[in-house]
Each structure stands twice: as structure tokens, then as C-alpha cells.
C-alpha positions in Angstrom: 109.5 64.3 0.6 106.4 64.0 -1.5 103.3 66.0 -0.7 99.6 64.9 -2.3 97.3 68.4 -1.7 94.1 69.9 -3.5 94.3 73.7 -4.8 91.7 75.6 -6.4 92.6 77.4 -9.6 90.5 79.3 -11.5 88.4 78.5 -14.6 89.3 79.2 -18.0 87.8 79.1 -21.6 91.0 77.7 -23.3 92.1 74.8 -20.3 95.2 73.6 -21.3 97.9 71.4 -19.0 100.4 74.7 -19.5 98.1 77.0 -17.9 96.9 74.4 -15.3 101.3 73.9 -14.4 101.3 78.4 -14.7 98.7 78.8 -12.4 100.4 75.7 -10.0 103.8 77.6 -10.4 101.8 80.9 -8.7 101.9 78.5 -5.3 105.7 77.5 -5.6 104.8 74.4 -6.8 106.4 72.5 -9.6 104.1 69.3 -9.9 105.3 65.8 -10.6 101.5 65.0 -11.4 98.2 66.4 -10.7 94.9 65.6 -11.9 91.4 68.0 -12.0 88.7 66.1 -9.5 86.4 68.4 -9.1 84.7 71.5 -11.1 82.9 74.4 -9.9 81.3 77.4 -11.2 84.4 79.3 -11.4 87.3 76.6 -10.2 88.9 73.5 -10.9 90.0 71.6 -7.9 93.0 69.6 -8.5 94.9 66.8 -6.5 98.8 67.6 -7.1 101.8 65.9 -5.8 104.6 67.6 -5.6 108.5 67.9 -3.7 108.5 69.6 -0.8 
């Protein structure tokens, strides 16, 4: 089954999509897509859908 759930990671000088899928990986998630919909002082929210 597919899930669709935010997360919060946090922010970093050097955002690249390999840190973005490392910090993901830290939840047990391996993402099929995921997409940065909101920004915060110290956070980017993302929308990731993933197998469960």
C-alpha cells in the first residue's frame, strides 16, 4: 500500500535531494516521491509517499 504523509526535517545550508532521501531514510522511509511544501525557521516540511 501507498502512504502520502508530511515529516519535518531539519534545515540545512547545502539542501540537496541526497540529504533530503538521508534524513527520510532516519524514519524507515524509502520515498517513491516527496516534495518540500512548507519552510520554517529551522524545518522543511515535506509531503512523501512512500510503501508501507
Amino acid at each position: 500500500m501507498i502512504l502520502t504523509n508530511q515529516f519535518e526535517i531539519n534545515k540545512t545550508q547545502n539542501l540537496e535531494s541526497s540529504y533530503i532521501e538521508q534524513e527520510l531514510s532516519k524514519f524507515g522511509i524509502k520515498p517513491l516521491r516527496w516534495a518540500i511544501v512548507d519552510v520554517t525557521d529551522v524545518h522543511y516540511i515535506l509531503t512523501v509517499s512512500y510503501e508501507n
